[in-house]
Phi, psi and omega in degrees: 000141166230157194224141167256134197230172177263129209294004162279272213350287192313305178308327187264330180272337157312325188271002185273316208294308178291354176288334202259321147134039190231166166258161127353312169263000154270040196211320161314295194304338189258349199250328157328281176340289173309283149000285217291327188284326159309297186083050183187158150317129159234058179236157169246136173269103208228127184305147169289119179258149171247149203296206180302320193281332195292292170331310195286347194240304165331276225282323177316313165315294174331298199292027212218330218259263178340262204287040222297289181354317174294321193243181186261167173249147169218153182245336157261166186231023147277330149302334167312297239273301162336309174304309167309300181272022159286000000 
């Protein structure tokens, strides 16, 4: 079997795997195994949820969307950017 992998990957999981004292195709060989005895991935696979702050900036956002009035607009964005570095 062969995989292609994107080499910081390949490069980040090598260096968890020798902390632990394995290579890359016993660590591969192992997550099979585990697969096969599950008959599933075994690990659970979970959408990324975002934390509080991410939520708190989402609704901000929302409420900036609704509501135009509360924030400015700029049509340039050097004045913008003057405006920022006051």
């Amino acid at each position: 079997m062969q995989i292609q992998l994107n080499e910081q990957t390949a490069n980040q999981a090598q260096l968890i795997f020798q902390s632990l004292g394995l290579d890359i195709t016993t660590a591969i060989n192992i997550f099979l195994e585990q697969s096969i005895q599950a008959k599933n991935i075994p690990f659970q696979i979970v959408e990324n949820i975002p934390n509080e702050d991410t939520i708190e900036a989402i609704k901000e956002v929302e409420h900036m969307k609704k509501n135009p009035s509360i924030s400015k607009s700029y049509t340039d964005v050097d004045t913008m950017i003057q405006e920022l570095l006051q």
